[in-house]
C-alpha positions as CSV (number, residue, x, y, z in Angstrom):
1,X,5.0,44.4,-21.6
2,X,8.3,46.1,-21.5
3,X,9.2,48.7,-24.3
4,X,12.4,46.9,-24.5
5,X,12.4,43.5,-26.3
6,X,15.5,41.6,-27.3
7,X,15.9,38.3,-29.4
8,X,19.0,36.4,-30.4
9,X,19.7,34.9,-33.8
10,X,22.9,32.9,-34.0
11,X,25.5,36.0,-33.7
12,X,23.3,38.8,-34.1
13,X,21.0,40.6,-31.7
14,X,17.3,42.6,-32.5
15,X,16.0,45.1,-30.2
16,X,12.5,46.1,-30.2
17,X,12.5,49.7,-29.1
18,X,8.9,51.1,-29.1
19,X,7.3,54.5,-29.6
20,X,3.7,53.0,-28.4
21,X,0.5,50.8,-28.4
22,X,-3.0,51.0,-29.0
23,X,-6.4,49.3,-29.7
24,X,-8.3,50.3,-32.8
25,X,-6.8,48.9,-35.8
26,X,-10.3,49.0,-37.4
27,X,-9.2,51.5,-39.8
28,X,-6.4,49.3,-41.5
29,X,-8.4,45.7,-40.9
30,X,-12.4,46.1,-40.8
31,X,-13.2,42.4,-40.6
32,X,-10.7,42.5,-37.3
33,X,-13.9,42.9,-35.1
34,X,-14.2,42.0,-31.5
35,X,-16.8,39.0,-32.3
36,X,-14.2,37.8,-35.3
37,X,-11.4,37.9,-33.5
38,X,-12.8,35.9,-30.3
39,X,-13.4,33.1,-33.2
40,X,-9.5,32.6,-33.5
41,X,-9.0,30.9,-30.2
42,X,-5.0,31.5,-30.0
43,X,-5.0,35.5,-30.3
44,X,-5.5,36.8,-26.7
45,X,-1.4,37.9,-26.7
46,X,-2.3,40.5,-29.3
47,X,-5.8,42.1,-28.1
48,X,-6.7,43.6,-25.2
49,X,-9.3,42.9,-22.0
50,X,-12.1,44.3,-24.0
51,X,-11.1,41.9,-27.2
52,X,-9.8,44.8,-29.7
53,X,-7.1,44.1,-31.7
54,X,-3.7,46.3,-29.9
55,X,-0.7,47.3,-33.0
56,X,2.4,48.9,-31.6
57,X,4.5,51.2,-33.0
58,X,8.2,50.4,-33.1
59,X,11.9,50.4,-34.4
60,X,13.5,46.9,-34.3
61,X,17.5,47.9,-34.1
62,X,19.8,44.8,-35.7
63,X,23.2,44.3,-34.5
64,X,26.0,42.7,-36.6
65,X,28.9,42.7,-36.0
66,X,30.0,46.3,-35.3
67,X,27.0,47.6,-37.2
68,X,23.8,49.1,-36.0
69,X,21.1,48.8,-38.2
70,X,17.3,50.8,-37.3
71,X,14.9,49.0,-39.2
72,X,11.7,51.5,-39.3
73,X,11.7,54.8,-37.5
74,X,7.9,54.9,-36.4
75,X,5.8,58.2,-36.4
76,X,7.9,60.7,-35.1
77,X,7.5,63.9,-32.7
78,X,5.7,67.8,-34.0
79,X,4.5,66.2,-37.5
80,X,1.4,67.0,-39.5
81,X,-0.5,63.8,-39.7
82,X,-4.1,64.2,-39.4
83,X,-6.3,62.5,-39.5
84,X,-4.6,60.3,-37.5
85,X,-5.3,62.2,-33.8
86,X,-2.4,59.6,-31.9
87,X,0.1,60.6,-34.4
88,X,-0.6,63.9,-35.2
89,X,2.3,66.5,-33.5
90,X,3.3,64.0,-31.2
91,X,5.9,64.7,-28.2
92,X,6.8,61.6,-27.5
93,X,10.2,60.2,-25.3
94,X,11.5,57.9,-28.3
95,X,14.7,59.1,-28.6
96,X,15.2,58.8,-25.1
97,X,14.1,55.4,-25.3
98,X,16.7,54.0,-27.9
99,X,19.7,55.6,-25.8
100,X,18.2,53.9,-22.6
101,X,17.8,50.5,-24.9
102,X,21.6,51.6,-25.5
103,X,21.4,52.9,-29.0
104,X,22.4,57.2,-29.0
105,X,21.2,58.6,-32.2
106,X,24.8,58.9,-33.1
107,X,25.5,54.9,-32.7
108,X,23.3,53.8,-35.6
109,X,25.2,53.8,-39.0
110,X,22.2,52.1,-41.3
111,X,18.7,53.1,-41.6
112,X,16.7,50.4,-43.4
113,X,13.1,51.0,-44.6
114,X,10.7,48.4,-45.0
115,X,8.7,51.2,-47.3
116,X,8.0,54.9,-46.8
117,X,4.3,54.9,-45.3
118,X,4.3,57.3,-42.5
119,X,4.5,55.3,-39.5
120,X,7.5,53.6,-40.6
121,X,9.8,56.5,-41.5
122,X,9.1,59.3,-38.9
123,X,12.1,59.7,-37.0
124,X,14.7,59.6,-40.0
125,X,14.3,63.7,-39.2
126,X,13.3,66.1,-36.5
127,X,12.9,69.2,-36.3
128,X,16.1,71.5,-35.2
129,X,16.2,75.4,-36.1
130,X,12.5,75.1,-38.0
131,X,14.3,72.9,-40.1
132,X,13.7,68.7,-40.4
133,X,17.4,67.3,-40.3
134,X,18.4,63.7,-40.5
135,X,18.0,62.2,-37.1
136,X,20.5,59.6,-37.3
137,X,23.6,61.8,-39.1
138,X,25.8,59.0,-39.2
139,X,24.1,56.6,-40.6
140,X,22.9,55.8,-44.1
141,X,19.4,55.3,-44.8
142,X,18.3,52.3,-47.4
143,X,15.2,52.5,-49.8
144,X,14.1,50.7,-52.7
145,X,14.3,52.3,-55.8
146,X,10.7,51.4,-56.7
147,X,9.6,52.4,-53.2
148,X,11.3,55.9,-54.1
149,X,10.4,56.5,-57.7
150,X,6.3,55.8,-56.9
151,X,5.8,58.0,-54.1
152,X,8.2,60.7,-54.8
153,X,6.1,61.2,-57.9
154,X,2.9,60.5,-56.1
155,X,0.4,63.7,-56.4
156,X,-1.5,61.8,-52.8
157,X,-1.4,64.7,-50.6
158,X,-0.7,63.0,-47.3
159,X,2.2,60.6,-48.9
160,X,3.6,64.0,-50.4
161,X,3.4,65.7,-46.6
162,X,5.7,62.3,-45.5
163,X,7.7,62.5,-48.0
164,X,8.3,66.5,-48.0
165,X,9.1,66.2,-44.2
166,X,11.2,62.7,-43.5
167,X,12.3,61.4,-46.7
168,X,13.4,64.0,-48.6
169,X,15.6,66.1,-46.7
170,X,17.7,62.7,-46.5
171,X,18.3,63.2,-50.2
172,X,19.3,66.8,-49.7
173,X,22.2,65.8,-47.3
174,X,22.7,63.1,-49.5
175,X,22.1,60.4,-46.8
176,X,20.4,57.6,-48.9
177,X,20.7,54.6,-50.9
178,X,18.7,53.6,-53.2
179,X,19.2,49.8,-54.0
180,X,17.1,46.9,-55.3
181,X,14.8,45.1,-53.3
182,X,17.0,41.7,-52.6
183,X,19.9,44.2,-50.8
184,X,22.3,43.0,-48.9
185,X,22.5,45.3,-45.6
186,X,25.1,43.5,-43.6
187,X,26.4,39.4,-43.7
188,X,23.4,37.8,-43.2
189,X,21.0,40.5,-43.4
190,X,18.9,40.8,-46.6
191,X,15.9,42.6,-48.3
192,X,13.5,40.0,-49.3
193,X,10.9,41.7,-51.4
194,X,7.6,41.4,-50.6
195,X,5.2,44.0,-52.7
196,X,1.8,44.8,-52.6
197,X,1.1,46.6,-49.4
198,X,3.6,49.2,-50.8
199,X,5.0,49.4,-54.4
200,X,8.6,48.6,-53.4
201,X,7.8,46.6,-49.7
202,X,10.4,44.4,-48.3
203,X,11.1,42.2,-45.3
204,X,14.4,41.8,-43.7
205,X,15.9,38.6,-43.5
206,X,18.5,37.9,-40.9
207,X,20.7,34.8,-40.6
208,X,23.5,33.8,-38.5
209,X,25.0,30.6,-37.7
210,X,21.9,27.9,-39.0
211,X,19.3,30.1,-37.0
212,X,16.8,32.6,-39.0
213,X,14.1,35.5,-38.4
214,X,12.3,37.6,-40.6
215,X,11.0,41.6,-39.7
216,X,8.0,41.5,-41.5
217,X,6.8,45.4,-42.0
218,X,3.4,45.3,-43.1
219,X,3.3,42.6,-45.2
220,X,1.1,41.7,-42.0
221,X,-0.2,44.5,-39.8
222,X,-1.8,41.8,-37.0
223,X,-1.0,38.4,-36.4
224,X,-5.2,37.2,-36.8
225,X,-4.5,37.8,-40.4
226,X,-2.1,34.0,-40.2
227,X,-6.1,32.8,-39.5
228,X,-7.7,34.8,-41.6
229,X,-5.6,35.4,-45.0
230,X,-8.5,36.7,-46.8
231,X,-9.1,39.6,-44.4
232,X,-8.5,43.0,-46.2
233,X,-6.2,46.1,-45.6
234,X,-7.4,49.1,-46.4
235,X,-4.1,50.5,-46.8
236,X,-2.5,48.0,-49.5
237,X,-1.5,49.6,-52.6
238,X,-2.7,46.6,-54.6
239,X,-4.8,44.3,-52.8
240,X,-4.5,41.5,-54.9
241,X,-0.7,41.6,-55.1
242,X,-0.5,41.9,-51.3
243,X,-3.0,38.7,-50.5
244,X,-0.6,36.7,-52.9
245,X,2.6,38.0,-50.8
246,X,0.9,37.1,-47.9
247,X,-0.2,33.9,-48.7
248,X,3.2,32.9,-50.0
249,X,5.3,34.3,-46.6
250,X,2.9,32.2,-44.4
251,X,3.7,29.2,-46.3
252,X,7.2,29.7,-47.1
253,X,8.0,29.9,-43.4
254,X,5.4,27.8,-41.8
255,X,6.4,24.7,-40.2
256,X,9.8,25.9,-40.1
257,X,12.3,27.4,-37.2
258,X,12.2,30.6,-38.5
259,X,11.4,33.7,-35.7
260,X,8.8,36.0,-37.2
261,X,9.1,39.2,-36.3
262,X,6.2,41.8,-36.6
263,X,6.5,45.1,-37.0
264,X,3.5,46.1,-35.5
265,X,2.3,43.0,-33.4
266,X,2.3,44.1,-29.8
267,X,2.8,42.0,-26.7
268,X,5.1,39.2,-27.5
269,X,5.9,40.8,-31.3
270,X,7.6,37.4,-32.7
271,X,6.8,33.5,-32.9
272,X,6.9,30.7,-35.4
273,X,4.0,30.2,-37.8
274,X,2.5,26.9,-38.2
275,X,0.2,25.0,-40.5
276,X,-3.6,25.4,-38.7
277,X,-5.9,23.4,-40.5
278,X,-6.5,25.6,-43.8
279,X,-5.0,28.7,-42.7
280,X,-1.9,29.4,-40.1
281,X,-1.3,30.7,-36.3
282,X,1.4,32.4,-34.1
283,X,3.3,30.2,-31.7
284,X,4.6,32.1,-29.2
């Protein structure tokens, strides 16, 4: 599958740019087991040979108009994240990759994060002069307020590592917004909230010309969770909350024309849920 994905909805464009894939999603989703996911009979797009459950890693770059908008900036490169071993002091090509995808650091104007977990914010900065500077300089970068205010006062060391590193020297060259969780990014692009996983989640809704799609961020980390609704993430803030916003997505947008877009489904990364029975499934 190509690093480069591209979908179009009514006037505007999304670019799947990725920083990589992987099997072992075990530490996020223990019930996603080889043996449990061979029961759900339309996954074999998102696992691999062997039957593991694959996640990528990746930006997903909106364009409106003349704006540019990153939504998620993935793991980054030379950051302290044990112990996650494929994260930790990475040196990967993902700048690289967005200017070959035809995005230069410089062209992106809005930085929009779905919430500030580390995988999702690591290239807002890199490192330049021992110091972590904005990546994207020109562009803006959009939070939640109650995304913000819980984690900037959170005392969890590894949050307060992400938070020290590639959120907060965005404050210090006074780079953000802080706004409320149904923002409007551009025409047609929207927060929609979606809490639980994270104190202030969101979604992105895009629409344009009687067409629809939705970036999910990890309202749903793998698409076997449209089977299995009950299955539970070890990183949701409040578990309870997040199974209700979970539930509620899938139905909202089942049975309707509306592209889902995952933020870390690999191979195809988008489809159209439908009704299955008493739970839901990806149509690719």
């Amino acid at each position: 599958m190509s690093r480069f994905l591209t979908w179009q909805v009514g006037d505007v464009r999304i670019t799947r740019v990725q920083e990589f894939e992987a099997p072992g999603i075990g530490f996020l989703l223990p019930d996603a087991t080889r043996e449990n996911l061979a029961e759900i009979d339309w996954i074999v797009p998102f696992v691999n040979e062997q039957g593991d459950a694959v996640g990528s890693v990746h930006s997903l770059i909106v364009e409106v108009a003349e704006r540019r908008i990153v939504v998620d900036t993935c793991i980054g490169n030379g950051k302290d994240r044990l112990p996650f071993k494929l994260w930790h002091q990475r040196q990967g090509p993902f700048l690289d990759d967005l200017a070959e995808a035809g995005f230069p650091v410089e062209s992106i104007d809005t930085v929009a994060c779905t919430h500030l977990h580390t995988d999702h914010v690591g290239w807002n900065t890199r490192l330049v002069g021992g110091k972590w500077v904005p990546t994207f300089a020109n562009a803006r970068t959009i939070v939640t307020r109650a995304e913000w205010e819980h984690w900037s006062a959170s005392d969890v060391g590894a949050m307060k590592t992400v938070i020290e590193d590639s959120v907060r020297p965005l404050f210090d060259a006074g780079r953000v917004d802080l706004v409320e969780p149904t923002h409007q990014l551009a025409d047609g692009v929207v927060f929609e909230p979606t809490p639980g996983h994270s104190p202030g989640h969101v979604a992105v809704r895009i629409e344009s010309r009687g067409e629809r799609a939705v970036i999910t961020g990890d309202l749903v980390h793998h698409p076997a969770q449209l089977a299995r609704p009950g299955w539970r993430n070890h990183a949701d803030h409040d578990a309870a909350r997040a199974d209700r916003t979970r539930r509620e997505f899938m139905a909202r947008y089942a049975d309707t024309p509306t592209l889902i877009i995952g933020t870390h489904f690999s191979g195809p990364t988008a489809g159209h849920v439908v009704k299955d029975r008493d739970a839901y499934r990806l149509r690719v």
